[in-house]
N, C-alpha and C positions, 0 to 999 in steps of 0.2 A: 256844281261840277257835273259833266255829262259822264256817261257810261255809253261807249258804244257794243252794241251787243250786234252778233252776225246771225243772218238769220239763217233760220235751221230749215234745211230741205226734206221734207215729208216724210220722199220718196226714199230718205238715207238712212242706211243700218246705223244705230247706236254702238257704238265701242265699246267692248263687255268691260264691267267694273272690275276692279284687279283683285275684289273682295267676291266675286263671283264666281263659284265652282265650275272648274270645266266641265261641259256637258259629258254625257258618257261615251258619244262616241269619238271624243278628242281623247279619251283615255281605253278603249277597248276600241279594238277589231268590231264592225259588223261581223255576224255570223249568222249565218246557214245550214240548214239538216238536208246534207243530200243521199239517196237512196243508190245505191250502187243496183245496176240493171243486170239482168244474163241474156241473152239475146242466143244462146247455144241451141242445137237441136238435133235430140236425140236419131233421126234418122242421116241428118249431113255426119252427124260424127261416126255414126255403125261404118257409113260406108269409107271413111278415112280409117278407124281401123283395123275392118276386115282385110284390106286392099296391104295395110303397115303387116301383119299377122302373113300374109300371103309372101307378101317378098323378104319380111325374115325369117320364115321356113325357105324360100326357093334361093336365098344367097348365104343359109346354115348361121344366120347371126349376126351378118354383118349391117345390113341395113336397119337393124334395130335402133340405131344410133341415129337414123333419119327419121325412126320410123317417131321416136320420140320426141325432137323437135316438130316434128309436123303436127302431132297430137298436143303439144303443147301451145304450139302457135292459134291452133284454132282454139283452145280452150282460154289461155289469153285473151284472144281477140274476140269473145263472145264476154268477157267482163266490159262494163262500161259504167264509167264517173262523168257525168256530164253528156256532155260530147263529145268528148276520147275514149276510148277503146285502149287497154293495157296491150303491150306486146312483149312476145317471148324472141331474144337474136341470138343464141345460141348457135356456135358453129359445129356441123354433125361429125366432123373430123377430128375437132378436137375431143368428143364424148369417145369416137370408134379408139381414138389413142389413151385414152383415160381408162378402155375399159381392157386395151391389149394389154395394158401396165398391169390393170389388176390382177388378169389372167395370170400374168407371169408371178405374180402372191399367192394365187389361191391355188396353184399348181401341185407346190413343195406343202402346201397344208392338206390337200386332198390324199397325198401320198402317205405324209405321215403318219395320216390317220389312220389308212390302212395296215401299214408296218407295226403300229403300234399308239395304244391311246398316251400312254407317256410324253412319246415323242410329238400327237398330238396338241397334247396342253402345252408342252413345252414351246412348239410353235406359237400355239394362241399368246404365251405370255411375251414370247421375242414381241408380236405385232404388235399388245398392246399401247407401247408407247406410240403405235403411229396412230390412235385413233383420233385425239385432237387434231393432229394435222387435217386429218381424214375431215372433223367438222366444217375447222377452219374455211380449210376451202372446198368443200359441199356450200355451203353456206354463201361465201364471195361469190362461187363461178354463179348461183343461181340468180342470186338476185343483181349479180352486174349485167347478169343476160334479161333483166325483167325489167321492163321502160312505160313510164306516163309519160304522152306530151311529150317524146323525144328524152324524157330526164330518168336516167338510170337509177337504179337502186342501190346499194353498196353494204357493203359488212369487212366493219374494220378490228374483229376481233383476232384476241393473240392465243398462241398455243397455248402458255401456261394457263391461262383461265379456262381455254375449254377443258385441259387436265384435271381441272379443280372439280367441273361439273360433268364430266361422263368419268373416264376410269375409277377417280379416286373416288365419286359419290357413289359408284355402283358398291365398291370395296366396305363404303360410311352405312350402306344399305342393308348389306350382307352380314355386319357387324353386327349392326343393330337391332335385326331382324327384321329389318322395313321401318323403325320406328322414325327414322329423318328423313323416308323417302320422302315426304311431301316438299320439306325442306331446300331436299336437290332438285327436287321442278321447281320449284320456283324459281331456286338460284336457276336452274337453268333458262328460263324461258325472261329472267331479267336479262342473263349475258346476253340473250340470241337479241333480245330486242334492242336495246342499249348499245347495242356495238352495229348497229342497222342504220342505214340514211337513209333519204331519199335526197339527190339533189344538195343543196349545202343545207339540209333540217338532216338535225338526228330525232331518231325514236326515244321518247321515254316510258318509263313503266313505274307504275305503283302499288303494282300487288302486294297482297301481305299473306303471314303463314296463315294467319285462322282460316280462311276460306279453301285453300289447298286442303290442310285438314278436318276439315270439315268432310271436303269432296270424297277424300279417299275413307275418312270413317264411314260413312254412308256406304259406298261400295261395297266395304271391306264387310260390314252388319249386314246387307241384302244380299251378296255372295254367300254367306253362310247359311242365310237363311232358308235362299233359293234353292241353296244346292242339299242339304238335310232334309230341307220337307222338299225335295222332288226325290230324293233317293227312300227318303221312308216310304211316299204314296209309292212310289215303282214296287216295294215288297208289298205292301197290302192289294194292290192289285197281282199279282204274281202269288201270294199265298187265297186270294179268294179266286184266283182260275184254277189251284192246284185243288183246293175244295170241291171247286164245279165241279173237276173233273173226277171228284168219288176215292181219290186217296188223301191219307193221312199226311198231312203238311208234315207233323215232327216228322217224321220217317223218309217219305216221298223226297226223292232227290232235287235239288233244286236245278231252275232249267236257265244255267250261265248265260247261255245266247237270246234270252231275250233279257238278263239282267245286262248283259254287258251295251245291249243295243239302247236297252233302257238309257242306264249309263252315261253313254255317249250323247244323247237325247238331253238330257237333264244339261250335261256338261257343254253341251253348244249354245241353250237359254242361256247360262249363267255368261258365256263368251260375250253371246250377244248384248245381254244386260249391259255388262262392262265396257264394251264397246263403244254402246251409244248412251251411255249414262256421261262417262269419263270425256267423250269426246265432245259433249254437247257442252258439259259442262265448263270444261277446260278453255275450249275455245270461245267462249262467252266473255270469263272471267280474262284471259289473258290478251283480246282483243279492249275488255271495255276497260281495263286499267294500263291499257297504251296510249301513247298520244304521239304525232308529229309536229313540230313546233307548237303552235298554239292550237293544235286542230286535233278534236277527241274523235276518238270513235264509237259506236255503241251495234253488240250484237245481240240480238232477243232470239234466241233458238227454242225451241220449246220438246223438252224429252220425250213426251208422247210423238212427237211425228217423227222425230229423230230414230225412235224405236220401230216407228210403224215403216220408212222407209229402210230403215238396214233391214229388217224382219222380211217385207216381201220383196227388196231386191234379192236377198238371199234364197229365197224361195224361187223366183223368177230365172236367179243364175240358175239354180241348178235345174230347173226344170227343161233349160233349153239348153243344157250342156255347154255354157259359157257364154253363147250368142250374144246373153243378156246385158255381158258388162260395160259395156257404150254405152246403151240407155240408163245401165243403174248409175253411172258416173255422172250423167246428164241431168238426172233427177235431185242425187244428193247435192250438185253445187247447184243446181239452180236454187233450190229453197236456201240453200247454205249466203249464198251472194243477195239474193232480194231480201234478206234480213238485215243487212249489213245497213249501215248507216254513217254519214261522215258528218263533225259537225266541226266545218268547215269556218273559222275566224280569219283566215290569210290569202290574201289572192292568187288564185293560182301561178299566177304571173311572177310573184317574190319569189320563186323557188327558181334555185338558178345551178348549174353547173360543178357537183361537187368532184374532191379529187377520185378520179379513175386508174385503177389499173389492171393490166391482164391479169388472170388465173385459169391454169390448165381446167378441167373435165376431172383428173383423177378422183380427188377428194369428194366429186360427187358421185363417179359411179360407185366408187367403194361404200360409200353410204347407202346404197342402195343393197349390197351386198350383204353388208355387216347389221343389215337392219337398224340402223339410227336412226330415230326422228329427229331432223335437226330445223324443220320446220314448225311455225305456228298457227 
C-alpha cells in the first residue's frame, strides 16, 4: 500500500499547533514610552502677555476673556506628544458671558458683606449649593475646549457626586478636624478623573488612601516643625540683639516690628514648603495611578527642584514687580511637561469620536472666583 505524501515548500510558514501558546504580542498591545516635549518660550510668551495686561487695563476688563484664550492657546500649543501639538478652542464670548453672569452673583454678596457679616454668610450659604454645578461645568467647558489630534477631551460627571466631594467633604473636614481630609482628595481627584474621556477612552484611576495619608502627615509634621523652630530662632536672635544692645531682655521691651516681619518670614517658608511639597507630590501620585484605556502614565518630579523653582521664581516676581510671571510660568511647566511620560499600548489612530456636547464658560469662570481646584 502506497502513501502519497505532498511535498513541503521550504519557503512556507508552519501552521502554529493548537497546543501552542499565543505569542505575546497576539495577546498584548505593543507598547511605547513617549516623553511629552514643551517647545514654549519664555520671551514669545512675556510679550503675549504684557500686550493681554495692556488691553485689559485699556478696555477696564473686558478683553481679559481674549486675553486668556490666547494665553492659553499658546501654552497648549507649545505641549507636544509625538508630532501633535495639544490645542486650546475655547470661544472668548462665551468666557466674556460667563464672567457677566458671575458678576451679577458676586454683586448682591460684595454688598451684603458690607451691610452686615450675617447677611454675609447667609449669602455664602444660599450659593453653596451652586458650587457643584460650578465644578461640573468648569470642568466640561475646559477640557471639551482641550483637543489631540483634532479629538476633544470630555467630562461626564454629575452634580450629585461633585456634592459628595467639595461642599459636603469640606463640612466631613471641618467635623473631623482634617482627619478625612486626605480621604476627600482622593475621592475627589477619583471623580475628576473617572468621569474624564478623551475620544471614546475614559480615564481610570487607582489610588489608594495610604499614600494621600502619608503625604499630608509629612506636611502636616514639617509644618510644625518649620514653623516652632523658625519662630523660636526669630526670639533667640531678637533676645541676643536686645543683649548686644546693653539692656536687660527680662525688662527691655520687646521690638513687635521686627517679630511680626520675622513672623511673616517664617510664615511664607512654611507657604512655600507646602506648596511645592503637596503640589510635587500630588501631581506625581495622581497622574501615575491614571490611566487612559490601556495607556499608563508616569511623572518623576523631584521636591528639590520643585522647591528651588517656586523659591527663586518667587524671588524673581517680586524683584521685578511682577514682570517675572511669564517667564516663571514658562519655567515651572516646562520641567513639569518633560518629566511627563506616556506609556502608550494603543494606536493613536483607535481613539475615535466620543459623545460631545456644548457647555457655557459660567462654571469655569466662577471657579476661578471661588478659588476651586477642579483640575489635576
Amino acid at each position: 500500500m502506497s502513501v502519497d505524501v505532498e511535498p513541503v515548500d521550504p519557503g512556507a510558514e508552519s501552521p502554529a499547533s493548537p497546543l501552542e501558546p499565543p505569542s505575546q504580542s497576539d495577546t498584548e498591545p505593543s507598547s511605547q514610552t513617549r516623553q511629552l516635549r514643551f517647545t514654549g518660550d519664555g520671551r514669545e510668551y512675556f510679550r503675549i502677555w504684557i500686550v493681554n495686561v495692556a488691553l485689559t487695563l485699556l478696555t477696564l476688563g473686558i478683553y481679559s476673556a481674549w486675553a486668556k484664550v490666547r494665553a492659553r492657546r499658546y501654552l497648549y500649543g507649545s505641549v507636544w506628544l509625538g508630532d501633535d501639538a495639544f490645542d486650546y478652542t475655547a470661544n472668548p464670548v462665551a468666557i466674556l458671558r460667563g464672567r457677566i453672569l458671575l458678576l451679577l452673583v458676586l454683586v448682591p454678596v460684595s454688598l451684603a458683606q458690607r451691610v452686615s457679616i450675617l447677611y454675609y454668610y447667609a449669602a455664602l450659604l444660599v450659593l453653596m449649593p451652586l458650587v457643584p454645578w460650578v465644578v461640573v461645568r468648569a470642568r466640561s467647558f475646559h477640557l471639551r475646549n482641550s483637543r489631540y489630534r483634532s479629538l476633544a477631551f470630555d467630562f461626564t460627571g454629575k452634580y450629585w457626586d461633585a456634592a459628595v466631594w467639595y461642599p459636603l467633604s469640606w463640612a466631613a473636614s471641618i467635623v473631623t478636624l482634617g482627619l478625612v481630609r486626605p480621604l476627600t482628595v482622593l475621592g475627589r481627584d477619583r471623580f475628576l478623573v473617572t468621569e474624564s474621556s478623551f475620544g471614546n477612552r475614559t480615564f481610570g484611576f487607582t489610588g489608594k488612601p495610604g499614600p494621600y495619608y502619608r503625604m499630608y502627615i509629612i506636611t502636616a509634621v514639617v509644618v510644625g516643625v518649620l514653623y516652632v523652630g523658625g519662630v523660636f530662632f526669630l526670639l533667640l536672635v531678637l533676645a541676643a540683639r536686645t543683649m548686644a544692645s546693653g539692656a536687660d531682655p527680662g525688662t527691655a521691651a520687646p521690638d513687635m516690628g521686627a517679630f511680626m516681619i520675622g513672623s511673616l518670614a517664617v510664615a511664607g517658608i512654611v507657604v512655600l514648603f507646602v506648596a511645592a511639597y503637596l503640589r510635587t507630590r500630588l501631581l506625581c501620585y495622581r497622574w501615575n495611578s491614571s490611566r487612559l484605556g490601556h495607556n499608563d502614565f508616569s511623572l518623576t518630579l523631584s521636591f528639590p527642584t520643585m522647591l528651588w523653582l517656586y523659591a527663586s521664581n518667587a524671588v524673581a516676581i517680586v524683584a521685578t514687580f511682577g514682570l517675572f510671571i511669564p517667564f516663571a510660568r514658562i519655567r515651572l511647566l516646562r520641567y513639569i511637561v518633560e518629566e511627563f511620560r506616556v506609556l502608550q499600548r494603543e494606536d493613536p489612530d483607535a481613539f475615535e469620536v466620543g459623545d460631545r456636547q456644548s457647555v457655557g464658560a459660567t462654571g469655569a469662570e466662577a471657579a476661578g472666583e471661588f478659588g476651586l481646584e477642579i483640575g489635576i
